[in-house]
C-alpha positions as CSV (number, residue, x, y, z in Angstrom):
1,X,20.9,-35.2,-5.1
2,X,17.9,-34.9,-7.0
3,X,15.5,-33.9,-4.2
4,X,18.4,-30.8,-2.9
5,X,17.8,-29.5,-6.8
6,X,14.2,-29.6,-6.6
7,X,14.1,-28.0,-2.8
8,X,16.6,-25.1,-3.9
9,X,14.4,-24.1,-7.2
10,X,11.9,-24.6,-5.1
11,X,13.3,-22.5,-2.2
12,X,14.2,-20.0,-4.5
13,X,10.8,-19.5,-6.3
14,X,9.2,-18.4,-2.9
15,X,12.4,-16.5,-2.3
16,X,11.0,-14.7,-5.6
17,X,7.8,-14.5,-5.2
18,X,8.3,-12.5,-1.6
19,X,10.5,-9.7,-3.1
20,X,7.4,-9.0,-5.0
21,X,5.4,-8.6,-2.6
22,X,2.9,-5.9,-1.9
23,X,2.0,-4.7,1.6
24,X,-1.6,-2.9,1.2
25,X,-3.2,-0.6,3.9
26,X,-6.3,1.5,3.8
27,X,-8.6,4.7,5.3
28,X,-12.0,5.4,5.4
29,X,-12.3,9.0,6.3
30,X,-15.9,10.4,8.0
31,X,-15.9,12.3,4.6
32,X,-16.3,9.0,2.5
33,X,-12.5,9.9,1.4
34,X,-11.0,6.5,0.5
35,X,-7.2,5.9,0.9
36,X,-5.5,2.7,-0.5
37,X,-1.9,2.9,0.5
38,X,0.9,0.0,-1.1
39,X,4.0,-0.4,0.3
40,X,6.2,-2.4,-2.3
41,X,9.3,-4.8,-1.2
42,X,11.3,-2.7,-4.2
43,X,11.3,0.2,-1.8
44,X,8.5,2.3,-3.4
45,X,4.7,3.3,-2.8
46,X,1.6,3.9,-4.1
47,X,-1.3,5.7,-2.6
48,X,-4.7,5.9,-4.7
49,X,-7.0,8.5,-2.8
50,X,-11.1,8.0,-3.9
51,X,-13.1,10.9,-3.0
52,X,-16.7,10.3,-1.9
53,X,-18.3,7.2,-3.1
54,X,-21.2,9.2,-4.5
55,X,-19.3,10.8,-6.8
56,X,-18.7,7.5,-8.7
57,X,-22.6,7.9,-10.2
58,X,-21.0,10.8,-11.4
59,X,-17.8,10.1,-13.0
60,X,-15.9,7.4,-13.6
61,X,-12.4,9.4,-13.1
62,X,-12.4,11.3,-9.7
63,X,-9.9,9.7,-7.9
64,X,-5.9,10.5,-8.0
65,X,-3.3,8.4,-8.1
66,X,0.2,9.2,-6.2
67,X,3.8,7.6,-5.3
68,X,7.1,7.6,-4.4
69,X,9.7,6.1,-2.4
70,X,9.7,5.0,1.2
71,X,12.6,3.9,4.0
72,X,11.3,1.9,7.1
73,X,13.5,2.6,10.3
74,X,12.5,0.3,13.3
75,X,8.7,0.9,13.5
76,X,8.7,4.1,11.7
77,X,8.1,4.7,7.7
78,X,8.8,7.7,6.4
79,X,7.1,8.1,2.9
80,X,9.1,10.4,0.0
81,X,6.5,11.5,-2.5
82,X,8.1,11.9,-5.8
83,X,7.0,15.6,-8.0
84,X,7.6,17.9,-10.6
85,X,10.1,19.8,-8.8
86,X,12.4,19.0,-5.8
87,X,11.4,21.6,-3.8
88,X,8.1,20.5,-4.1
89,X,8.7,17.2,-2.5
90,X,6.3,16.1,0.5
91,X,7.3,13.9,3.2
92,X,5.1,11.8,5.4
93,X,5.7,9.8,8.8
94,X,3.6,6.8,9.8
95,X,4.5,4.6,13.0
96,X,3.7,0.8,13.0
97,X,1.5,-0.1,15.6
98,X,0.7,-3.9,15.3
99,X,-0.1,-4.5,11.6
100,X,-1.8,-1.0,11.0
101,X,0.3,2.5,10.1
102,X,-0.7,5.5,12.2
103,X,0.3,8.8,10.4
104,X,2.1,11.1,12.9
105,X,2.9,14.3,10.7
106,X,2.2,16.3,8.3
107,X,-1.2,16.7,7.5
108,X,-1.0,17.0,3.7
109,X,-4.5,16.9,2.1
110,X,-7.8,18.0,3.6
111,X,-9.1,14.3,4.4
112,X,-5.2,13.3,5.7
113,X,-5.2,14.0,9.3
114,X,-3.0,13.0,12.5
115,X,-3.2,10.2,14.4
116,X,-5.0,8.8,11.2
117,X,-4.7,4.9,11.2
118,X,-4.3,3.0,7.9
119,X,-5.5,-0.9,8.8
120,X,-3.5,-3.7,6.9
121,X,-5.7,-5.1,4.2
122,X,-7.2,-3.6,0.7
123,X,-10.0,-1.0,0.6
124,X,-12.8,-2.5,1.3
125,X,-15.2,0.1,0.0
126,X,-12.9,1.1,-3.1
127,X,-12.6,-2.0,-3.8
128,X,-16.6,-2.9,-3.8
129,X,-17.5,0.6,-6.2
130,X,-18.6,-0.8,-9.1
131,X,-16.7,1.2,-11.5
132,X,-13.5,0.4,-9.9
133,X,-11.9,-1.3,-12.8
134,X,-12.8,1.5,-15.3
135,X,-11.7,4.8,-12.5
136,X,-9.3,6.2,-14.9
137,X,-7.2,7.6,-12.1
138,X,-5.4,11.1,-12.2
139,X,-1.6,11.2,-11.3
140,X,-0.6,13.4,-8.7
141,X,-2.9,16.0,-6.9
């Protein structure tokens, strides 16, 4: 009896520890625009957008910081940015392809294109700035 207690906390611990989980997928754009994307298991998203990795001798705060909510449908995702105002509200579709995203529509900054592919992983690049824990990141665009 003992060892079906310690298999069920143990069961349910990793049962736990996967509905906090974090998918994480990234862009390098030619433009040295970095985009970390981070699908959460709680049904939300956050997207934090670097601009040009020379700009980080510069300032420590040029990057921007955005979310929202998302609903996967098959091998689509369709990405609801939150805002100030609901009629201000941006949509986004990717399509799964293997473990990467490829955004189909719209285009909805200048370094967000279509046919753009996110790769599974975390930003290499952003990651490796040196001033990546101190970015004091802008909410919203």
């Amino acid at each position: 009896m003992k060892k079906i207690h310690v298999f069920g906390v143990f069961f349910l611990l990793i049962f736990m520890i996967s509905c906090q989980s974090t998918s994480f997928f990234f862009n390098e754009s030619e433009n040295e625009t970095y985009t970390e994307l981070q699908i959460k298991s709680n049904g939300t998203f956050i997207e934090y957008v670097y601009f040009n990795v020379q700009d980080s001798l510069m300032a420590d705060d040029y990057g921007n910081v955005i979310g929202g909510s998302y609903e996967q449908i098959g091998d689509t995702l369709f990405l609801v940015y939150g805002s100030v105002t609901e009629k201000s509200v941006i949509n986004e579709v990717y399509l799964k392809k293997g473990n990467d995203l490829i955004k189909l529509e719209p285009i909805t900054y200048s370094h967000h294109y279509l046919n753009m592919v996110f790769a599974q992983g975390k930003s290499p690049k952003l990651r490796a700035l040196t001033n990546y824990e101190s970015i004091r990141w802008r909410e919203g665009f």
